[in-house]
CHARMM-style PDB file with segment names, atoms N, HN, CA, C and O in Angstrom:
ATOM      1  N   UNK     1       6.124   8.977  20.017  1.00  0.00      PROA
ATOM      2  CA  UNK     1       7.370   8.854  19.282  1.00  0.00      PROA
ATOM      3  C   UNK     1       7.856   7.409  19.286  1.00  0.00      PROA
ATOM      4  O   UNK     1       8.315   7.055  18.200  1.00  0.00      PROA
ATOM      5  N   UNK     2       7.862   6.648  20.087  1.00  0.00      PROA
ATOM      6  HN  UNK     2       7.489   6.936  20.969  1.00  0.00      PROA
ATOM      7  CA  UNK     2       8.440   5.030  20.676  1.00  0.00      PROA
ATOM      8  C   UNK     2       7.338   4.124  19.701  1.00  0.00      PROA
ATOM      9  O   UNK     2       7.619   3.068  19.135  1.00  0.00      PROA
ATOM     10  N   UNK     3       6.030   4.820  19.666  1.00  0.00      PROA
ATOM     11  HN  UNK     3       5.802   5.678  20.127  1.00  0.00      PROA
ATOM     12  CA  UNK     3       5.230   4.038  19.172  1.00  0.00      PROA
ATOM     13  C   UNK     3       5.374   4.076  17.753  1.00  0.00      PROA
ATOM     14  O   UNK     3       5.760   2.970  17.375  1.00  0.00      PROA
ATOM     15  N   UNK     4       5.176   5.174  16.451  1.00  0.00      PROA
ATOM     16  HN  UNK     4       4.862   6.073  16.758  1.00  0.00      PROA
ATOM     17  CA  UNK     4       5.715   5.120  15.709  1.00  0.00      PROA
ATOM     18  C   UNK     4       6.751   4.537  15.586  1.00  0.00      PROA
ATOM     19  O   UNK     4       6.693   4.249  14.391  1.00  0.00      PROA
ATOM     20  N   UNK     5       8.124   3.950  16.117  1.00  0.00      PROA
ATOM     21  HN  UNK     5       8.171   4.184  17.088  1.00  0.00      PROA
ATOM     22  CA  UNK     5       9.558   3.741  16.026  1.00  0.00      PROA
ATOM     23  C   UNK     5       9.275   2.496  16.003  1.00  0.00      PROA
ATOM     24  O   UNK     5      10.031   1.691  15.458  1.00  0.00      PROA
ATOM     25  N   UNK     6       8.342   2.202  16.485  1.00  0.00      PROA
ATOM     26  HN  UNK     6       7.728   2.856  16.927  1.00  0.00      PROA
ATOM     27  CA  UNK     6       7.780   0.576  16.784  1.00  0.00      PROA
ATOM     28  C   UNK     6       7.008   0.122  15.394  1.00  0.00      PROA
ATOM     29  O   UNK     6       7.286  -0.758  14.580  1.00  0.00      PROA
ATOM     30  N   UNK     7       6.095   0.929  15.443  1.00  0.00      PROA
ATOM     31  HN  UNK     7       5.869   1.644  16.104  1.00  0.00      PROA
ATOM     32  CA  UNK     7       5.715   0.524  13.819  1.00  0.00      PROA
ATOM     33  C   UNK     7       6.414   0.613  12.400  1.00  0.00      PROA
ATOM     34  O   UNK     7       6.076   0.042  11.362  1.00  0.00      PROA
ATOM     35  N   UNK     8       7.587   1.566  12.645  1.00  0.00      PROA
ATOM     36  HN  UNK     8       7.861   2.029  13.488  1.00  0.00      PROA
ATOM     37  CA  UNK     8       8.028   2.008  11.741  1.00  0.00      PROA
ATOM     38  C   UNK     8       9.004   0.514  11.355  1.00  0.00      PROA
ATOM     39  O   UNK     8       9.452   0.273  10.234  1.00  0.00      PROA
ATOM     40  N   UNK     9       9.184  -0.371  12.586  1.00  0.00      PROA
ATOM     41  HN  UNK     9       8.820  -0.175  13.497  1.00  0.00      PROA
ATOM     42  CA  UNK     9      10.273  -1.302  12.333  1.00  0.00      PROA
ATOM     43  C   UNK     9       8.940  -2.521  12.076  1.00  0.00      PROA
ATOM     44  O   UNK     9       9.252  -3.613  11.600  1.00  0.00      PROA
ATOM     45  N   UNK    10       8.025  -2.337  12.298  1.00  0.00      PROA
ATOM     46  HN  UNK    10       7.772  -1.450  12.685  1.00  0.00      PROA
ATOM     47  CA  UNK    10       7.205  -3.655  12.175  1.00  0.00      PROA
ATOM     48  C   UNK    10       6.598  -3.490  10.560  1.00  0.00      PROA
ATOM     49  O   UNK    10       6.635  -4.513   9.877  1.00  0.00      PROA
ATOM     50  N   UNK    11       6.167  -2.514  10.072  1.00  0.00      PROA
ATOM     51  HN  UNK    11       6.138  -1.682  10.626  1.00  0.00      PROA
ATOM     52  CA  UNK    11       6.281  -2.274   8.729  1.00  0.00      PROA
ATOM     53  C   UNK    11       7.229  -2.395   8.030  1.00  0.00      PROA
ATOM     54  O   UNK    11       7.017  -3.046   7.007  1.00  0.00      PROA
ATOM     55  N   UNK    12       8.500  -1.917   8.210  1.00  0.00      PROA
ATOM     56  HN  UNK    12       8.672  -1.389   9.042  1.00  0.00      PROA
ATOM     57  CA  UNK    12       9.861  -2.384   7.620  1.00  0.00      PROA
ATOM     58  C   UNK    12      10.078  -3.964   7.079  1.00  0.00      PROA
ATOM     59  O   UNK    12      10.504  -4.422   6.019  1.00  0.00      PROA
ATOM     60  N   UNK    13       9.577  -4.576   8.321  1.00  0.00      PROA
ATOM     61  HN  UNK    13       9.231  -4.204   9.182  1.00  0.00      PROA
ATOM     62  CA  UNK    13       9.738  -6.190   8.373  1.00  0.00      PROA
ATOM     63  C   UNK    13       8.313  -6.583   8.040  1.00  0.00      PROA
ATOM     64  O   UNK    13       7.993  -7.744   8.292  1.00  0.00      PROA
ATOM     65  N   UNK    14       7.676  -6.005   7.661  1.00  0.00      PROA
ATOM     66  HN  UNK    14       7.936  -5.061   7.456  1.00  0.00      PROA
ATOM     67  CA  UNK    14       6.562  -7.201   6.846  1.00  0.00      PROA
ATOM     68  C   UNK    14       6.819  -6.345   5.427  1.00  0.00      PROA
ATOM     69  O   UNK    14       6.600  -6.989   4.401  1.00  0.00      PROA
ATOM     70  N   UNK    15       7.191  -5.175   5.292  1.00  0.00      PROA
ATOM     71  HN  UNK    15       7.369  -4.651   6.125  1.00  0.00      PROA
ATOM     72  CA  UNK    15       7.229  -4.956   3.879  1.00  0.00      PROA
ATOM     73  C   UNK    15       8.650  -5.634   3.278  1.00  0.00      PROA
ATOM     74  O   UNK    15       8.645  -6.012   2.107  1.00  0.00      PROA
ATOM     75  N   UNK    16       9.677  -5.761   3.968  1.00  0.00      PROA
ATOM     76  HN  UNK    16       9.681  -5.454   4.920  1.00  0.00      PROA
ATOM     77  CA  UNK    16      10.852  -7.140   3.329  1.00  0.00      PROA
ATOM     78  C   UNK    16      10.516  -8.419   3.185  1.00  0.00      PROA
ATOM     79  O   UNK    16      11.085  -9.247   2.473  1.00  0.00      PROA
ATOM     80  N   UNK    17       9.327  -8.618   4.058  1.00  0.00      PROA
ATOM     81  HN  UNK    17       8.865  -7.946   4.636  1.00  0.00      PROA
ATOM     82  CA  UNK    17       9.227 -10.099   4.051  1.00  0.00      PROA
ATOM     83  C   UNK    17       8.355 -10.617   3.016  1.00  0.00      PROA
ATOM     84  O   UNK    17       8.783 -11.562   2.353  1.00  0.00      PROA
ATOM     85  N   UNK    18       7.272 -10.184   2.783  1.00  0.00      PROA
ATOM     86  HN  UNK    18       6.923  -9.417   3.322  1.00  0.00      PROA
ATOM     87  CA  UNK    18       6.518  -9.611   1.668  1.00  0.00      PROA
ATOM     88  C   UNK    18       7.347  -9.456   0.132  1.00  0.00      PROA
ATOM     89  O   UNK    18       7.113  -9.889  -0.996  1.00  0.00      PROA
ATOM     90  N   UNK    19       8.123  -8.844   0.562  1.00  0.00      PROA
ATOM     91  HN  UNK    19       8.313  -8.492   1.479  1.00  0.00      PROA
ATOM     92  CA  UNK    19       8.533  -8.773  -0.852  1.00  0.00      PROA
ATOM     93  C   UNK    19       9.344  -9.469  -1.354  1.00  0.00      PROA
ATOM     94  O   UNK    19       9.510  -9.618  -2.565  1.00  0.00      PROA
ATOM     95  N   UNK    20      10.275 -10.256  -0.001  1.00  0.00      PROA
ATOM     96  HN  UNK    20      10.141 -10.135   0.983  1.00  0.00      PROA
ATOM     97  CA  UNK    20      11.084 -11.476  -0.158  1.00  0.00      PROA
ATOM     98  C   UNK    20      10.319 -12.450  -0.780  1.00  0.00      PROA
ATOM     99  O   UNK    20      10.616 -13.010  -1.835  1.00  0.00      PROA
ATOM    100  N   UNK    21       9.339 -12.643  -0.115  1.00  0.00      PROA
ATOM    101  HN  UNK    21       9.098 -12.188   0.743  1.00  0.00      PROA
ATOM    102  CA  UNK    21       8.587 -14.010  -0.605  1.00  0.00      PROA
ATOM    103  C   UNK    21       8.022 -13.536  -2.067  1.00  0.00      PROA
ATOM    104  O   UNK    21       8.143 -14.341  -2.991  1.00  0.00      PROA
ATOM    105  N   UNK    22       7.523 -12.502  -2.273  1.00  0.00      PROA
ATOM    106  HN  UNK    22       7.424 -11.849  -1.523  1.00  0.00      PROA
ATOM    107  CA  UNK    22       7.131 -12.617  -3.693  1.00  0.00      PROA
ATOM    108  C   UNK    22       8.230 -12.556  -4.885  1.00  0.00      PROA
ATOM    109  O   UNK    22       7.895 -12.613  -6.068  1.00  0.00      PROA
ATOM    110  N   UNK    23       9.313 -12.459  -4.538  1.00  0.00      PROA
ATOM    111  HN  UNK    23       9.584 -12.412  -3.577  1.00  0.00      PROA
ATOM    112  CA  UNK    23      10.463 -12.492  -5.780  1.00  0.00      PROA
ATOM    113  C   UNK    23      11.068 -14.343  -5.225  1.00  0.00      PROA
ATOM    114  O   UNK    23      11.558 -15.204  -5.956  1.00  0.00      PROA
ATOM    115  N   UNK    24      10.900 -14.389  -4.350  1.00  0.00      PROA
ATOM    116  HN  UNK    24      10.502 -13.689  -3.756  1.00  0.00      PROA
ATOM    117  CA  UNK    24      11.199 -16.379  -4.674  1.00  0.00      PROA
ATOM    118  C   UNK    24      10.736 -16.787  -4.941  1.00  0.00      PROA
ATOM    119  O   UNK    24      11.212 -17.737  -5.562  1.00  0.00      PROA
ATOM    120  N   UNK    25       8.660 -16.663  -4.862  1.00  0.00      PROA
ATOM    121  HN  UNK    25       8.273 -15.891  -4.358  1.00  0.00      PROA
ATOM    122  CA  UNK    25       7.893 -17.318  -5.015  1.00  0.00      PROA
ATOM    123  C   UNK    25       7.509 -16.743  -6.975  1.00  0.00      PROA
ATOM    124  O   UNK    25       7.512 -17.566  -7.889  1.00  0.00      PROA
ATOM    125  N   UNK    26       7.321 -15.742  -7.117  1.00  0.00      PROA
ATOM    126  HN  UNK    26       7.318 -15.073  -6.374  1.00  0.00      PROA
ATOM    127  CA  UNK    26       6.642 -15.408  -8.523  1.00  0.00      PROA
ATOM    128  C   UNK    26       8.128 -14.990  -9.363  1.00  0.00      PROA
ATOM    129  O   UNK    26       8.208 -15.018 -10.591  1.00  0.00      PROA
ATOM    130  N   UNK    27       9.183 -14.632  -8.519  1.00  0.00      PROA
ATOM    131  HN  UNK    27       9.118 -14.610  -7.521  1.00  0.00      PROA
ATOM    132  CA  UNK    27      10.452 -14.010  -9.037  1.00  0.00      PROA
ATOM    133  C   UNK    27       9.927 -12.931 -10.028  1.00  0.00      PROA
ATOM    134  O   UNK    27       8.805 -12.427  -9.975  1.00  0.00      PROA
ATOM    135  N   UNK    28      11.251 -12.545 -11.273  1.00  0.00      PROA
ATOM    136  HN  UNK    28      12.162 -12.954 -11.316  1.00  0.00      PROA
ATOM    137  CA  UNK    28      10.707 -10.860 -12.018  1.00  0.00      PROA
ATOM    138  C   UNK    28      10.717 -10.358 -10.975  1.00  0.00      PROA
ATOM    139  O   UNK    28      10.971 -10.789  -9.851  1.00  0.00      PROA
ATOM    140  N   UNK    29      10.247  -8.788 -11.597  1.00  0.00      PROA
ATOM    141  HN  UNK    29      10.041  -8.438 -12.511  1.00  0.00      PROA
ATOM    142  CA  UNK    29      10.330  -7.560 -10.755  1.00  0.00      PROA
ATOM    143  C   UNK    29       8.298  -7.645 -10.270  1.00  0.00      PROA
ATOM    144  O   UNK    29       7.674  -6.639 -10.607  1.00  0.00      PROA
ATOM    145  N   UNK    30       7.421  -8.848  -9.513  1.00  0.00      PROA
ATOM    146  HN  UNK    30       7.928  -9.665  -9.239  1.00  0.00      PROA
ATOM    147  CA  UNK    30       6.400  -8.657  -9.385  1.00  0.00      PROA
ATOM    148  C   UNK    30       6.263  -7.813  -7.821  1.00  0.00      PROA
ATOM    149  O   UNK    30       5.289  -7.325  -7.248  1.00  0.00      PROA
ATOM    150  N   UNK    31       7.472  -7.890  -7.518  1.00  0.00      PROA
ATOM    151  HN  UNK    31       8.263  -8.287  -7.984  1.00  0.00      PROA
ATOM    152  CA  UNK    31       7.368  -7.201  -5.881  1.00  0.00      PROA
ATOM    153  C   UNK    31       7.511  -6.000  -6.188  1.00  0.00      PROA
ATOM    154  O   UNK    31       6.530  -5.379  -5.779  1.00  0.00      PROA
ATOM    155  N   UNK    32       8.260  -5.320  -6.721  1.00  0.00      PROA
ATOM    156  HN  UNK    32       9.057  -5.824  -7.054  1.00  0.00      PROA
ATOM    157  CA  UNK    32       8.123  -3.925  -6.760  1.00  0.00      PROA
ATOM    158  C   UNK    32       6.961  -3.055  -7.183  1.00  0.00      PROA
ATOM    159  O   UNK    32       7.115  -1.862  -6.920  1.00  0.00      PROA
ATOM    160  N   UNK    33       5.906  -3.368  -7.741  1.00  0.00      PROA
ATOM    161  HN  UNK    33       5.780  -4.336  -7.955  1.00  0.00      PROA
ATOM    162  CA  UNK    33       4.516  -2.495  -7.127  1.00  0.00      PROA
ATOM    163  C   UNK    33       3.988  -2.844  -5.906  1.00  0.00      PROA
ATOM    164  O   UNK    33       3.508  -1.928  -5.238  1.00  0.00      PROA
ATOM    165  N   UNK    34       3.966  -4.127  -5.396  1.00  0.00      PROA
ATOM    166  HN  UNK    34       4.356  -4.871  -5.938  1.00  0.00      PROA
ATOM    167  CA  UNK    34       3.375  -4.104  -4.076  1.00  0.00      PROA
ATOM    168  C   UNK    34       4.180  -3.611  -2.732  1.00  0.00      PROA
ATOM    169  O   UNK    34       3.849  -3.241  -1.605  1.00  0.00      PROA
ATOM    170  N   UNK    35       5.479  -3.811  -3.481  1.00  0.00      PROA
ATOM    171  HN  UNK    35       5.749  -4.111  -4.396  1.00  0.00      PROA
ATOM    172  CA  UNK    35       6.708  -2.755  -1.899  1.00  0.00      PROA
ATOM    173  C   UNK    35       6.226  -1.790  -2.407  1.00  0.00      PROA
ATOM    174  O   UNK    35       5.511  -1.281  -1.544  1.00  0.00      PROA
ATOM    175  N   UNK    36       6.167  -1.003  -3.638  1.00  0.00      PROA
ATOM    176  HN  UNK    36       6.748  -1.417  -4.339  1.00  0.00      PROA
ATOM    177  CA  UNK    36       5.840   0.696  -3.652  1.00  0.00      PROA
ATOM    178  C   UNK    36       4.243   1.168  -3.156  1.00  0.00      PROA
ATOM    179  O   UNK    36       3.928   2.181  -2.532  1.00  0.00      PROA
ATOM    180  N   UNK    37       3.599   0.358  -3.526  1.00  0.00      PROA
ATOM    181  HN  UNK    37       3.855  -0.466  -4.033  1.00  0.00      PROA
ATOM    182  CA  UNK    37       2.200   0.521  -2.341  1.00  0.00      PROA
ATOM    183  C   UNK    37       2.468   0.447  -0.936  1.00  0.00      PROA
ATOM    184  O   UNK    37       1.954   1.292  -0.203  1.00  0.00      PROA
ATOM    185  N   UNK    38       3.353  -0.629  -0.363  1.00  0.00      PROA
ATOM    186  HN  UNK    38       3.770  -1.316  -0.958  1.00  0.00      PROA
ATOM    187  CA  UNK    38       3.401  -0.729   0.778  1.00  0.00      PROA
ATOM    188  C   UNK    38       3.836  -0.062   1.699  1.00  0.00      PROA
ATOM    189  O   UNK    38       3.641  -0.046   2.914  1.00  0.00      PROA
ATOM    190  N   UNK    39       4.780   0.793   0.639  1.00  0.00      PROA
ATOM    191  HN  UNK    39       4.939   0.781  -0.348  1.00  0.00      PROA
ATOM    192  CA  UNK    39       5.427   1.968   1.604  1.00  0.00      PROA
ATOM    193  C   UNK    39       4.794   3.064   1.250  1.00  0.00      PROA
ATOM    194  O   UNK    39       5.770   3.798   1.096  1.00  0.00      PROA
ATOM    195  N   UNK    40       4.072   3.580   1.057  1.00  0.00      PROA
ATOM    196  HN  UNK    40       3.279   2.983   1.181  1.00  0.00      PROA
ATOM    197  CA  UNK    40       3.297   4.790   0.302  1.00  0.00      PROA
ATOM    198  C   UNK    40       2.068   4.400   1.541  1.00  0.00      PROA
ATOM    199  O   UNK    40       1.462   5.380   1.973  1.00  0.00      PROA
ATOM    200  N   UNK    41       1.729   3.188   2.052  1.00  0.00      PROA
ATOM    201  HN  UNK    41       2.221   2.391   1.701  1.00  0.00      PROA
ATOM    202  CA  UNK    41       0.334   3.105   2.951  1.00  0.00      PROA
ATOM    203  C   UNK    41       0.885   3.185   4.339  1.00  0.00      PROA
ATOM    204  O   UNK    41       0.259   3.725   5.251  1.00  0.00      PROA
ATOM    205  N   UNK    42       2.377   2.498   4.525  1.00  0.00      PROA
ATOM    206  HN  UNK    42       2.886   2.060   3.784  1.00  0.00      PROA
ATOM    207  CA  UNK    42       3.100   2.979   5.625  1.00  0.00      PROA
ATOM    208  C   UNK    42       3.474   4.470   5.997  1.00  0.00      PROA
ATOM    209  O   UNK    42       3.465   4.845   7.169  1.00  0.00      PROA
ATOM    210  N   UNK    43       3.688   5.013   5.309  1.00  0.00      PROA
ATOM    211  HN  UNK    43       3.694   4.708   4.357  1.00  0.00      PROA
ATOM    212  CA  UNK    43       4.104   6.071   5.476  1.00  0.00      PROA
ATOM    213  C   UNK    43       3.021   7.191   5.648  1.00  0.00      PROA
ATOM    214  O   UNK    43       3.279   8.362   5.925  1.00  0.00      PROA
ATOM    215  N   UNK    44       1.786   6.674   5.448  1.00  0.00      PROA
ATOM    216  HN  UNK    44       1.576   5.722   5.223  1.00  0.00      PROA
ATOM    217  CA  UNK    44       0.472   7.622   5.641  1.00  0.00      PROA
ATOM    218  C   UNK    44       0.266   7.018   6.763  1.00  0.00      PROA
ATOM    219  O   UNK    44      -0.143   7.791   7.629  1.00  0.00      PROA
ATOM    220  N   UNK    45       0.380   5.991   7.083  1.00  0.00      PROA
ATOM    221  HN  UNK    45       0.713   5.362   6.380  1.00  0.00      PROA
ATOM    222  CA  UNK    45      -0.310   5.200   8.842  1.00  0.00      PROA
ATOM    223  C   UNK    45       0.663   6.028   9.678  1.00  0.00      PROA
ATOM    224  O   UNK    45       0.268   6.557  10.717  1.00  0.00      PROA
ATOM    225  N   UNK    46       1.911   6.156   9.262  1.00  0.00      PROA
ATOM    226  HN  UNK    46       2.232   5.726   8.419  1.00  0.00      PROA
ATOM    227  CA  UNK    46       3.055   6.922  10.315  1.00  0.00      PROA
ATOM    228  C   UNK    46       2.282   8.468  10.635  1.00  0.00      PROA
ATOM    229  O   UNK    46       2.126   8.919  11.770  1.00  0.00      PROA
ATOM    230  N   UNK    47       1.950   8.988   9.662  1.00  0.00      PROA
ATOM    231  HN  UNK    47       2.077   8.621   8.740  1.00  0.00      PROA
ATOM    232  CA  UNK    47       1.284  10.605   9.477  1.00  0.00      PROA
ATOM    233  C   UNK    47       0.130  10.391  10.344  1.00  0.00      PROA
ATOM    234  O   UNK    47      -0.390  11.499  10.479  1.00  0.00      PROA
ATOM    235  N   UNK    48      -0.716   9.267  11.186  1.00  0.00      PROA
ATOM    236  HN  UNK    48      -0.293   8.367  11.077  1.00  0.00      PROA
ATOM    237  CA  UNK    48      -1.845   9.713  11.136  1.00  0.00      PROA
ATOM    238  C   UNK    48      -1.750  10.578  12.484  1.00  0.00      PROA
ATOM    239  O   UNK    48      -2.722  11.260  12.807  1.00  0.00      PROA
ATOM    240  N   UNK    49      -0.644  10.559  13.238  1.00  0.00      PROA
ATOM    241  HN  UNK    49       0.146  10.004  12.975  1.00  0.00      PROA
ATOM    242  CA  UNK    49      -1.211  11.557  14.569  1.00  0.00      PROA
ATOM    243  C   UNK    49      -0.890  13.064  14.585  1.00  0.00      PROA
ATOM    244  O   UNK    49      -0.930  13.824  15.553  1.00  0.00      PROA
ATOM    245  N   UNK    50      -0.438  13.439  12.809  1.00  0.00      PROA
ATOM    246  HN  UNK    50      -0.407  12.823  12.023  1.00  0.00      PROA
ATOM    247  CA  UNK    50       0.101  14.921  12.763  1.00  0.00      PROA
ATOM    248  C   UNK    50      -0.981  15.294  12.024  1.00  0.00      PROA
ATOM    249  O   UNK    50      -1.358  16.356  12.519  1.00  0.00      PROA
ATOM    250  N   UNK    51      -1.711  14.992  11.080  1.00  0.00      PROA
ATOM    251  HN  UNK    51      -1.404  14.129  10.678  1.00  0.00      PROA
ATOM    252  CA  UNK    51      -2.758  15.368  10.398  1.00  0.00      PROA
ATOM    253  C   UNK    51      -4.175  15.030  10.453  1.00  0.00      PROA
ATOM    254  O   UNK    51      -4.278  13.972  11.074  1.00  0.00      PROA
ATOM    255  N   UNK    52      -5.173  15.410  10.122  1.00  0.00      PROA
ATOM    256  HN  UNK    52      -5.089  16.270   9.618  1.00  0.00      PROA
ATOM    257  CA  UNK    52      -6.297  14.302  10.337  1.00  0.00      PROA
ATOM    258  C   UNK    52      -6.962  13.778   9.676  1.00  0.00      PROA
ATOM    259  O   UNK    52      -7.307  12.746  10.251  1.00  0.00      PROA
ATOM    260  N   UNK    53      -7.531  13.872   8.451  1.00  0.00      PROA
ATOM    261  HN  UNK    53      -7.250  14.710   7.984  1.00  0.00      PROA
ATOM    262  CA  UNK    53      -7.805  12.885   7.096  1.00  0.00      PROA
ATOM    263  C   UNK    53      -7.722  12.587   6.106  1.00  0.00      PROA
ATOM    264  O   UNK    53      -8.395  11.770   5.477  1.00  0.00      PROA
ATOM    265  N   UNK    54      -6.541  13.449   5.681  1.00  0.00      PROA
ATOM    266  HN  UNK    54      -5.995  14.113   6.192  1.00  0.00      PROA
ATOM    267  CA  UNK    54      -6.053  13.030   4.592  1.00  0.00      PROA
ATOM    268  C   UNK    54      -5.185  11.724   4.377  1.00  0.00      PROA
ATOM    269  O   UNK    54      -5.115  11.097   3.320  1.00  0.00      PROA
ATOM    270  N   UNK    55      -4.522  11.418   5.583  1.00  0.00      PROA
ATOM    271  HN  UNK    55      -4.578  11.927   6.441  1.00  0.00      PROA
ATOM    272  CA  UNK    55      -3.639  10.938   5.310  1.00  0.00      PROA
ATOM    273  C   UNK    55      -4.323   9.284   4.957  1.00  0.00      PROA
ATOM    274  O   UNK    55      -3.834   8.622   4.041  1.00  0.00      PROA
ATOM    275  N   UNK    56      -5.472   8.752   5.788  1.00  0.00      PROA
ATOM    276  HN  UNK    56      -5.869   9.290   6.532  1.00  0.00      PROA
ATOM    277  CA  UNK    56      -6.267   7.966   6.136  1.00  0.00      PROA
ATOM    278  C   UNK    56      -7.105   8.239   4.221  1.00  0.00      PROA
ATOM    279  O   UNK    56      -6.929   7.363   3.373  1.00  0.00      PROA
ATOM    280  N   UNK    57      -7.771   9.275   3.955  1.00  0.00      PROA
ATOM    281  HN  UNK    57      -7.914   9.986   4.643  1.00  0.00      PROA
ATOM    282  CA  UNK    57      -8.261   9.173   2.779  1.00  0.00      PROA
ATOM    283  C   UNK    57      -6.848   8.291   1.883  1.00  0.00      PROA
ATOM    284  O   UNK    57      -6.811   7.091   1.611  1.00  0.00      PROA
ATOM    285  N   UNK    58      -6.034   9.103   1.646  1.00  0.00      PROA
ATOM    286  HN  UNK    58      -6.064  10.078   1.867  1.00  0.00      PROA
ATOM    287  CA  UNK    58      -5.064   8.816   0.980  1.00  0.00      PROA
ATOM    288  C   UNK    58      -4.485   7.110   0.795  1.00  0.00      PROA
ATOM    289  O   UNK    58      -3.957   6.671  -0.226  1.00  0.00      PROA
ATOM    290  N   UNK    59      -4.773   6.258   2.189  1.00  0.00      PROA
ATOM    291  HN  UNK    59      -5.202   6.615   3.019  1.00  0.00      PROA
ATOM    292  CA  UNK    59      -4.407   4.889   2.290  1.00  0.00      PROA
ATOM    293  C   UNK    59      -5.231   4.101   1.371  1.00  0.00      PROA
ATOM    294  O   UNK    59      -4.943   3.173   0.616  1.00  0.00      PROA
ATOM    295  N   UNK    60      -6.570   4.838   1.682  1.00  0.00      PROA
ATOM    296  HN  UNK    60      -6.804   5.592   2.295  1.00  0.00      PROA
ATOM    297  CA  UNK    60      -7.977   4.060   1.141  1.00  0.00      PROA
ATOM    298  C   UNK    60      -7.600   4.089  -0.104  1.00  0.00      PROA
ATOM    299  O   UNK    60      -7.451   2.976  -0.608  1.00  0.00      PROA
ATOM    300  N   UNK    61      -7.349   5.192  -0.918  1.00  0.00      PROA
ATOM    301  HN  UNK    61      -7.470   6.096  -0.509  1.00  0.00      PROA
ATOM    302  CA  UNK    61      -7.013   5.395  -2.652  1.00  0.00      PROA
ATOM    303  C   UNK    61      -5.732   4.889  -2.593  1.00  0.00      PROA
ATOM    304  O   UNK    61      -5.592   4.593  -3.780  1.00  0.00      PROA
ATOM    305  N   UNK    62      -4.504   4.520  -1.959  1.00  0.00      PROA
ATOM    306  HN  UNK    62      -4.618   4.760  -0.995  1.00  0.00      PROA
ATOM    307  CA  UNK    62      -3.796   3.726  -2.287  1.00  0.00      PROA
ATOM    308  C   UNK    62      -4.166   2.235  -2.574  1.00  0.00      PROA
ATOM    309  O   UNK    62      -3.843   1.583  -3.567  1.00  0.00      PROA
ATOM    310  N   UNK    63      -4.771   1.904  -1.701  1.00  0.00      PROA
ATOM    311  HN  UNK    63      -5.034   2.434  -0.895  1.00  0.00      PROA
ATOM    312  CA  UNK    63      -5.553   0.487  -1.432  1.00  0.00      PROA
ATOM    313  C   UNK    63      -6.182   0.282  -2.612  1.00  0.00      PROA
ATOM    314  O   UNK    63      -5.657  -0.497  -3.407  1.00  0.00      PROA
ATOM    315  N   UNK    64      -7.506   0.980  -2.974  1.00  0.00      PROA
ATOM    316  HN  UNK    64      -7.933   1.612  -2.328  1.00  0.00      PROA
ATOM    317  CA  UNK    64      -8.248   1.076  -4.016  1.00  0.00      PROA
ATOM    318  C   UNK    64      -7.380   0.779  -5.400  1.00  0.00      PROA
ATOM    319  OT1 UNK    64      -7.933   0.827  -6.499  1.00  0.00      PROA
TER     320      UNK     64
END
């Protein structure tokens, strides 16, 4: 549980930071597909100790 809570805030902060830098750097809306990937691959890494391969398939086809 602590460990998730831990990632959950270390993903938080690279997916703001990430997306900070790409709206100063490229500005427009170019961050908002890569925050909506980013949280869609976070949120399957959070799943991986309740399920067992989907969630991991699922990152790969996000990625892809």
């Amino acid at each position: 549980m602590l460990v998730n809570a831990g990632l959950g805030v270390v993903f938080a902060s690279g997916t703001a930071f990430t997306a900070f830098m790409l709206i100063t750097s490229w500005g427009g809306t170019s961050w908002l597909c890569t925050t909506a990937f980013s949280v869609v691959t976070c949120g399957l890494a959070l799943l991986r100790g309740r399920r067992r391969t989907w969630p991991a398939a699922a990152g790969l086809a996000v990625a892809a």
